[in-house]
N, C-alpha and C positions, 0 to 999 in steps of 0.2 A: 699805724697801730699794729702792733704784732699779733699774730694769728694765734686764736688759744690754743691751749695743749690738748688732747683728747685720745682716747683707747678705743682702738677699732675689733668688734666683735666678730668674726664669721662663724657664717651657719650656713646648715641645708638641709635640706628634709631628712637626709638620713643620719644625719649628724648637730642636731639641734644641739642648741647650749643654754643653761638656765641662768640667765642676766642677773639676776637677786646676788646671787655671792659675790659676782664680779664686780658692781655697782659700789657692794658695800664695802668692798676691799679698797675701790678705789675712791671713798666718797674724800672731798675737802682736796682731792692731789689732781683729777681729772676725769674729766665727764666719757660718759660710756655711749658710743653707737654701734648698732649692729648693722654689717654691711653685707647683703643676701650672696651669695657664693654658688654657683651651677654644682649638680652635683654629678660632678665628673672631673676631671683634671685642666688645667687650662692650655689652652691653647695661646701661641704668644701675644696675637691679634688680642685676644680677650684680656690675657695680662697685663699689656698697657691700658686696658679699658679699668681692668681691675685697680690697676694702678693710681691711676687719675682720682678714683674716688676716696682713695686713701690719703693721698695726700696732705701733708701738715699733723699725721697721726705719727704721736712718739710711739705707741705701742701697738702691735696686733697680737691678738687670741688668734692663731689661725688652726683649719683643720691640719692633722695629719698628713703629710706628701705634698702639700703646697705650698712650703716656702722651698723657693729657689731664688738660686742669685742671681738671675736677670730682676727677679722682681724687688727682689729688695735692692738693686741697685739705683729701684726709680723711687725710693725713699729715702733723700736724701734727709729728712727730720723724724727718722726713725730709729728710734733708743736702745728698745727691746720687742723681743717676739718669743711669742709662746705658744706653744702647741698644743691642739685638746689632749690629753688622751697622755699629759706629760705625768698626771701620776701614776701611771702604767711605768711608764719609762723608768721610774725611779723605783718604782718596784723590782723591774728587771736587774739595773743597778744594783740594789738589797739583796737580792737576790746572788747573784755572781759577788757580789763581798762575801757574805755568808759563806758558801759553797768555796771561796778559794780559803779562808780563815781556816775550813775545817780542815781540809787537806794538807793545810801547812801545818795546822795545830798537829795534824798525825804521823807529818813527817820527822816535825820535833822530835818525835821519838824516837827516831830512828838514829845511832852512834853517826855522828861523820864520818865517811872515810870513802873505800873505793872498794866495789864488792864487783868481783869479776866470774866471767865463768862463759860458757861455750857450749855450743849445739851444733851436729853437723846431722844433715840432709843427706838423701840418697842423691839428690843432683839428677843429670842427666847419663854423663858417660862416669862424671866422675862426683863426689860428695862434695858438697859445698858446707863453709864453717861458717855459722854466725857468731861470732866472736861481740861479749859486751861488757863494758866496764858500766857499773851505774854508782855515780857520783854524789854522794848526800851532804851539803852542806849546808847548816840550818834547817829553815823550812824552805827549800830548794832541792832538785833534783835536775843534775845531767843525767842522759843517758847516750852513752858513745858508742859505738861500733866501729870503729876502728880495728884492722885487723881478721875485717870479717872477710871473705872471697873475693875478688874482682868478680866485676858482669861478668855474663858468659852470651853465648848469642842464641842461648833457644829463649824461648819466654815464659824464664822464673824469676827474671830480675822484679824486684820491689822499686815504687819511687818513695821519694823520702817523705812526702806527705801521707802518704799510706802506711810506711814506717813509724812517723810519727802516732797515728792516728791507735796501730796498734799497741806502740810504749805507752801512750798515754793512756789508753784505756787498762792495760795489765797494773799499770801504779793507782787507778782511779779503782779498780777491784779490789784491791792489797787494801790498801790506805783509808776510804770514804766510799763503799759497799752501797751504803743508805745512803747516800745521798743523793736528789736524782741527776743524771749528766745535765752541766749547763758549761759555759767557759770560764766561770767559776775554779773550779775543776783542775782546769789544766795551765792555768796562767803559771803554777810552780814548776813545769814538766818541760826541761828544752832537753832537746834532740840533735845529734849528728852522726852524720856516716860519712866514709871518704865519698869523694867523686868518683865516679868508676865503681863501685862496687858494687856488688847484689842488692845495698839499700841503698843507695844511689846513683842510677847507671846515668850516662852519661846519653843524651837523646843522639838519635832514634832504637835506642835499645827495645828489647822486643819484654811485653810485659802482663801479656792476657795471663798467663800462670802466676799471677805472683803469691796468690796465698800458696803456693809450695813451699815457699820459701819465707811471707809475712806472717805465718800462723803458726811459726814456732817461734817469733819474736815474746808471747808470754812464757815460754819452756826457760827461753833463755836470762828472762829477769826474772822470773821464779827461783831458777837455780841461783843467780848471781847473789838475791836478798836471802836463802833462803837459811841461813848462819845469822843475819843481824833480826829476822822475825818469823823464826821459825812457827808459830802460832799462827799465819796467815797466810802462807803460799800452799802450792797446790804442787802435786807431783806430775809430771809432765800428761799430756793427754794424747790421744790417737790420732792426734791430728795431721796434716790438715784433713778436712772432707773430701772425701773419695768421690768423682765424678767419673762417670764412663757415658760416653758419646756412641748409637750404633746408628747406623748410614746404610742405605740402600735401596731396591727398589722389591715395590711389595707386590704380590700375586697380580694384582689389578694394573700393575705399572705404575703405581702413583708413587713418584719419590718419596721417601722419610728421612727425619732422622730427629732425635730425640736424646736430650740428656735424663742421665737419672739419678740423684745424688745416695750416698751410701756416708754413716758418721760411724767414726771409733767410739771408743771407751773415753773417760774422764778421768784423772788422775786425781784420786784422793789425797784429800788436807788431813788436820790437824783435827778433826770431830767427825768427819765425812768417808764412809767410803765415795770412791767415783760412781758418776752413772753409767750404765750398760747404753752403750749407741748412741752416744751424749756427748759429743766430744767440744774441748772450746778452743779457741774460743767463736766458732764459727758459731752462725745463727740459721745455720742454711737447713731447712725439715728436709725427712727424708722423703721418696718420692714415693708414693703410695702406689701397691704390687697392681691395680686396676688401671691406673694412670698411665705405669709405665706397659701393659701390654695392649691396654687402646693403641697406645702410640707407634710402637714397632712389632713387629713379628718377632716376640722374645716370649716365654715360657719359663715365667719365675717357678722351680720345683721347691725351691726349699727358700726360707728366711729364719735364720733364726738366729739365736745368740751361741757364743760360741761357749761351752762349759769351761771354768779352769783358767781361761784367758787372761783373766785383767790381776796386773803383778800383785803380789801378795804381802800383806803387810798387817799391822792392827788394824787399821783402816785398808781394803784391797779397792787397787783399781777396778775402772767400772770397764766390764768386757768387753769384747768387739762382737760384728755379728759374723756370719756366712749366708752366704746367696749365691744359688746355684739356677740358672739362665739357660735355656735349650734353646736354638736357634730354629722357628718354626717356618721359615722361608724355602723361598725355593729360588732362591742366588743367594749369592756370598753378601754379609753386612759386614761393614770399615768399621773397625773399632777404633776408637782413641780414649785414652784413661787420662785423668790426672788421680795420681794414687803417691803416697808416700810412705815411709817406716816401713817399708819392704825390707832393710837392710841394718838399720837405726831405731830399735826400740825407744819409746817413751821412758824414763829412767824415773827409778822410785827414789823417794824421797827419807833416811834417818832409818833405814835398814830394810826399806820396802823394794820388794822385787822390783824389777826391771815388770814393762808393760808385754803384750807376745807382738811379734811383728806380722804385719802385712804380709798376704801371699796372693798371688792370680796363676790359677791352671787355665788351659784350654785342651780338653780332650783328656786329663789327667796328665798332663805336661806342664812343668812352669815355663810361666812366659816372662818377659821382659815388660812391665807395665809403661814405661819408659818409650814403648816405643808401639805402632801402628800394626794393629792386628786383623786377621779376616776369620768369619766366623762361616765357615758353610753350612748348608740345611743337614739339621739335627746334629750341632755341634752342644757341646755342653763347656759352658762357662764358669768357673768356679771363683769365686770373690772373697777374701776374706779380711776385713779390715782389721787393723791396728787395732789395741787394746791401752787401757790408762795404767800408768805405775801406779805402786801401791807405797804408802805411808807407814812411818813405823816396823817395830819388830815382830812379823808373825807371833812371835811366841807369846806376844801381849795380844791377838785378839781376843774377846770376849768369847764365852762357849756358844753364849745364845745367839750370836751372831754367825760364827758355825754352823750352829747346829739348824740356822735358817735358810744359810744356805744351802746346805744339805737336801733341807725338805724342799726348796723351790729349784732341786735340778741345778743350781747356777755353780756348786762344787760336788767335786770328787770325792769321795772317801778317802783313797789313794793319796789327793792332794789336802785334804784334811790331816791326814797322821803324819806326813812329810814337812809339809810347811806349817800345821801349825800345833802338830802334839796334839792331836785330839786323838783321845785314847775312850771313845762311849763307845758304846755297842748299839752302833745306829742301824734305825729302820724306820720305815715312814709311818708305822703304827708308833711303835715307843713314842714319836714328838709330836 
């Protein structure tokens, strides 16, 4: 006589399951038992024990993380299996349809065709070009870089999952803003770069620097879309974030050494001026002036925002700052930067200035950021980061926006009546 059919329940304390829906789902097809489960993962020895008790069952409910195919291989009259915890799953599912729908629904709008454009780098000795065509067809998007530098051997080269990660997030901003990141998202967005190049070095290419060179991957597909939806890109920003490393040994002999990060301006959109020391699309904070002189024998004199800086437009980029550094040691500290737009402004966007470029003194000398510096006792450092382009034609910005400027110190007079025809008779009583 053949063995009845029957659905096996697992539970555990931490993962009980309420029998009543399950019974009644399966009343008149097959009988329900619950088969008690350790609450912990199994081991093989117990597997097979597990196993044995199951036997002759077409169906298991089982917990999360416990089906595998050694075990279900000892079910040979096993139908189906289901997993607690599976209308989660399906919500995730829901979830990533959703989210890729809408992305694709917003690329629909976007013309077909092939939207090209270029960014170059200060590099090391010499500038590197990221070169990219982005591809819209339907609701799909390539993005190529083809074109762009071959590696080089210090370490600015980008890998292509990193490359990736930044194309997709720069179309994931553009396109589906509100929506929150899931993979959803990005299922429209393929990616390529040659082999060899700065977005795909060929291994063992050297790669600790790479946001030098991957955080002007949004500059570069901003400019490329920036003719097919001109409503939604942004004008280049100060990027990437400015790192300065100092090394050496402090009055008590106890070695140090301490990073401390510095951010550009933001490059104003299409509603927005840029932020002042906000640069994207990094997430890196800057490093608070108490932190950074716990940590080394440095003497922050000044932080501040730099007037005037960030390109000018109806909407103007958001500034850079300045930080000025006194070396309070008594030996020399090993500098090393990663700093960029020392030579390559942020470029504005539909008539908007250009952003102001990076500069580094030592002693009231420029240095070479590019390359390893020594700071001796009571040297002075002077830092100036990159600034955002600016959107639009000065001549359309608003007055009261001016003339806010004005009152918060963040423009000139001088650069008021030049760039943008402002003809008041300012003073900080009159507004």
């Amino acid at each position: 006589m053949p063995a009845r059919r029957w659905v096996a329940v697992t539970a555990t304390a931490d993962f009980p399951v309420a029998l009543a829906p399950v019974k009644e789902a399966l009343a008149g097809v097959a009988p329900v038992r619950t088969v008690p489960l350790p609450f912990r993962p199994l081991g093989r020895a117990e597997e097979a024990t597990f196993a044995k008790k199951l036997q002759g069952a077409e169906g298991i409910l089982l917990r999360p993380g416990y089906v595998t195919p050694s075990l279900l291989d000892q079910l040979p009259a096993l139908k189906a299996v289901a997993v607690h915890g599976a209308g989660v799953d399906q919500v995730d599912v829901t979830i990533f349809q959703r989210s890729e729908n809408a992305m694709r629904e917003a690329i629909k709008k976007v013309p077909d065709g092939e939207y090209r454009f270029q960014v170059s780098t200060d590099g090391y000795d010499e500038p590197l070009v990221i070169r990219v065509e982005v591809r819209v067809r339907g609701s799909s998007i390539l993005v190529d870089y083809t074109g762009s530098s071959p590696q080089v051997d210090r370490g600015l080269n980008a890998t292509l999952n990193y490359v990736y990660a930044y194309s997709a997030y720069s179309l994931k901003c553009l396109f589906c803003p509100a929506v929150p990141n899931n993979e959803g998202n990005y299922r429209p967005v393929t990616v390529s770069a040659p082999e060899g190049s700065i977005l795909n070095p060929r291994y063992p290419a050297p790669v600790n620097g790479r946001s030098m060179v991957g955080h002007f991957i949004p500059s570069a597909i901003f400019g490329a879309l920036c003719k097919a939806v001109p409503e939604l890109v942004q004008a280049a920003s100060g990027s990437p974030t400015w790192a300065i490393n100092a090394a050496g040994i402090a009055k008590d002999n106890r070695r140090f050494a301490g990073n401390f990060f510095l951010n550009g301006g933001q490059g104003a959109s299409n509603e927005h001026d840029g932020r002042a020391c906000l640069c994207f699309p990094s997430n890196t904070s800057a490093t608070p002036i108490e932190v950074l002189e716990h940590m080394v024998p440095l003497l922050v004199e000044r932080k501040a925002v730099i007037r005037d800086s960030g390109g000018a437009g109806e909407f103007c980029g958001g500034d850079g700052q300045q930080v000025i550094v006194k070396s309070l040691s008594d030996s020399p500290i090993l500098l090393t930067f990663l700093s960029e737009r020392t030579r390559h402004p942020a470029y504005g966007l539909f008539g908007g200035r250009n952003g102001r470029v990076g500069k580094v003194t030592l002693n009231g000398r420029p240095i070479n950021p590019k390359r390893q510096w020594v700071m001796h006792p009571g040297d002075r450092l002077v830092l100036e980061v990159p600034s955002g382009g600016g959107y639009g034609d000065p001549k359309k910005r608003r007055r009261d926006l001016i003339e806010r400027d004005l009152r918060e110190g963040l423009l000139s007079l001088q650069k008021a009546r030049t760039e943008y025809n402002y003809d008041g008779d300012f003073s900080v009583s009159s507004l």
